[in-house]
ZASE-483288 format. One record per residue: x, y, z of N, C-alpha, C, O, CB in turn; residue number from 1; chain. Coordinates in steps of 0.05 Angstrom, whole numbers. Glycine has a CB too. Layout:
     npx     npy     npz    capx    capy    capz     cpx     cpy     cpz     opx     opy     opz    cbpx    cbpy    cbpz  num  chaine
       X       Y       Z       X       Y       Z       X       Y       Z       X       Y       Z       X       Y       Z  NUM       A
...
REM end
This chain:
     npx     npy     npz    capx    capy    capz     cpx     cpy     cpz     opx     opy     opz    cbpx    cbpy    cbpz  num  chaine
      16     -24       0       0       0       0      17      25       0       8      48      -5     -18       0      24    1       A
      40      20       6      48      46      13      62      58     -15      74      79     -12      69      45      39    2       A
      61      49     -36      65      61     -63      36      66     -84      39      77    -106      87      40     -78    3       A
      13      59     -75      -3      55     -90     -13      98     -81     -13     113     -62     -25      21     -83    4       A
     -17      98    -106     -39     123    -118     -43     138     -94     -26     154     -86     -71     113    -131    5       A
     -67     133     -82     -74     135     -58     -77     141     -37     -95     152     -24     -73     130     -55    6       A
     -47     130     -33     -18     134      -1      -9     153      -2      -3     166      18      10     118       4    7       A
      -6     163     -36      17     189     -45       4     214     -46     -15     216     -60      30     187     -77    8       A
      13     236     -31       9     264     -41      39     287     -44      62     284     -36     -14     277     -18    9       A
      30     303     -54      59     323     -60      57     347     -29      41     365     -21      53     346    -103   10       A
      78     338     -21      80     356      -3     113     368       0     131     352      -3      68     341      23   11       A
     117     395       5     146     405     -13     162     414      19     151     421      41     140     442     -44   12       A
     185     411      13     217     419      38     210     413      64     208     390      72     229     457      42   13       A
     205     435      80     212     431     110     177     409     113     173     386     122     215     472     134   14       A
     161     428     103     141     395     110     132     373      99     112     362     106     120     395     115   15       A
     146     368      85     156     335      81     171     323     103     161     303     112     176     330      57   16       A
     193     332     113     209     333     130     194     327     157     199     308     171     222     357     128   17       A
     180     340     160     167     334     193     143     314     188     138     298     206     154     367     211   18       A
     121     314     158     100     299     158     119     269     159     110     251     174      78     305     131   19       A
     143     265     144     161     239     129     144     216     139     120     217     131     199     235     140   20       A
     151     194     155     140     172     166     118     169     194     110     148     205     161     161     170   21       A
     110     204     199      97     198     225      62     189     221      56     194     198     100     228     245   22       A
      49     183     229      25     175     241      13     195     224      24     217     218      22     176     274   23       A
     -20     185     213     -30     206     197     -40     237     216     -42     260     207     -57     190     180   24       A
     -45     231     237     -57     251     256     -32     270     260     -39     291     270     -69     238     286   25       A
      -7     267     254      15     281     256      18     299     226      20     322     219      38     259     263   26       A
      17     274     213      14     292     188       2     318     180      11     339     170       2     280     173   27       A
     -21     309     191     -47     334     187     -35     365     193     -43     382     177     -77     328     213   28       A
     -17     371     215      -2     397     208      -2     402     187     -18     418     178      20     400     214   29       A
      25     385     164      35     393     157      15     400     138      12     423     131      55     385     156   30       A
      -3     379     127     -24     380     101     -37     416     104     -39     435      89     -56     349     107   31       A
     -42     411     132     -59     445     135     -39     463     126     -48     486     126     -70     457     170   32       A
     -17     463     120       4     485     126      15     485      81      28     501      66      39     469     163   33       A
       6     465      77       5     459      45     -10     470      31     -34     473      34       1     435      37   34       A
      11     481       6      -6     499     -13     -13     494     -28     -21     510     -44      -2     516     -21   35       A
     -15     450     -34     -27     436     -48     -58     430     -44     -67     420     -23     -14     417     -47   36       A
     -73     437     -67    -101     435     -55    -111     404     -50    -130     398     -36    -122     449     -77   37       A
     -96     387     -63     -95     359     -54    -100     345     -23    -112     325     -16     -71     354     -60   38       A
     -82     367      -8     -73     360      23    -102     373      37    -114     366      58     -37     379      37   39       A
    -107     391      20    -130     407      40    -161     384      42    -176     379      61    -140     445      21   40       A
    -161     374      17    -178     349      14    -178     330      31    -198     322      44    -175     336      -6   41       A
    -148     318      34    -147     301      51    -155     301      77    -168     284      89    -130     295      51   42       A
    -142     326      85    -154     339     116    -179     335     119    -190     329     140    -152     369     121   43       A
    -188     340      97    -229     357     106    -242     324      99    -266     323     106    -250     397      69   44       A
    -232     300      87    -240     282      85    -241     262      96    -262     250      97    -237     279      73   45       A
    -222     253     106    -201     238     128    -207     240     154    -208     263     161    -174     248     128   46       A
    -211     220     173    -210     229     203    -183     202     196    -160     210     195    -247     225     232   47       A
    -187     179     192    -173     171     189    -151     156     164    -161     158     142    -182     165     202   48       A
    -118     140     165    -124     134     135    -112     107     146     -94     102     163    -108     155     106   49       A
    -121      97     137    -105      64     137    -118      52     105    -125      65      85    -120      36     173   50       A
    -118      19     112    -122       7      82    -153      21      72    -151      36      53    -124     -34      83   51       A
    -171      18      80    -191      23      68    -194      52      55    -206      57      34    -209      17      85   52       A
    -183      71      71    -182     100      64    -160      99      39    -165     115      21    -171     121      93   53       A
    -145      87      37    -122      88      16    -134      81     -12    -131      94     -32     -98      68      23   54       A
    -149      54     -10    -165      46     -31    -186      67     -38    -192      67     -62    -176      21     -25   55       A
    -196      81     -26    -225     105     -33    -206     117     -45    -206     119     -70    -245     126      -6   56       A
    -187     128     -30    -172     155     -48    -154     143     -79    -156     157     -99    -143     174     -23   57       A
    -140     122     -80    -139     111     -97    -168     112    -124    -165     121    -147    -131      89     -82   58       A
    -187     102    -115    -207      95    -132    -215     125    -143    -220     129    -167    -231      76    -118   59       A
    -216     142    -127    -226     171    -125    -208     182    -143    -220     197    -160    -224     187     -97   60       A
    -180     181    -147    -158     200    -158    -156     183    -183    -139     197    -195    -127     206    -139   61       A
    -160     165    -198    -170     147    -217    -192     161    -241    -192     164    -265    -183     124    -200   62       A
    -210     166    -217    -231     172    -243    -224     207    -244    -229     220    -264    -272     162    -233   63       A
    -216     213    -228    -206     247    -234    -187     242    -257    -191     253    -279    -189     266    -205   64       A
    -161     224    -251    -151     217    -282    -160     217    -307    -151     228    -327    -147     198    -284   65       A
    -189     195    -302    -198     187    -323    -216     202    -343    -224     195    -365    -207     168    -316   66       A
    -221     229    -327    -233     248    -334    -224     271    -352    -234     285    -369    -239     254    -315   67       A
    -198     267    -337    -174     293    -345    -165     278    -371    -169     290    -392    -142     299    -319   68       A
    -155     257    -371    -145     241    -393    -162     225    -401    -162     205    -387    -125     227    -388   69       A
    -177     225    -421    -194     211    -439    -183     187    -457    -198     175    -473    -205     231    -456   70       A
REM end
């Protein structure tokens, strides 16, 4: 799981750095503090992420693909 679609968002320098391997509830700083509108989603979507949350966002960022790219 931890390479699939999903798991991945773009998050740039010092907070990458502090989100890197911690706990998603740790994360969530940094996402709020991101000027990726990606992270702000995740926040407002998410209470939690483990396997099942990974697969939604997976399936979710798919058809936004599939939309964008025809």
């Amino acid at each position: 799981y931890v390479y699939r679609i999903g798991n991945l968002t773009l998050i740039a320098g010092t907070l990458n750095i502090r989100a890197s391997n911690n706990p998603f509830a740790s994360k969530l700083e940094a996402y709020e503090e991101s000027a990726f509108t990606l992270n702000e989603h995740i926040r407002q979507q998410y209470q939690d992420f483990r396997y099942p949350q990974v697969d939604e966002r997976s399936r979710s960022l798919a058809d936004v693909a599939l939309a964008i790219w025809k």
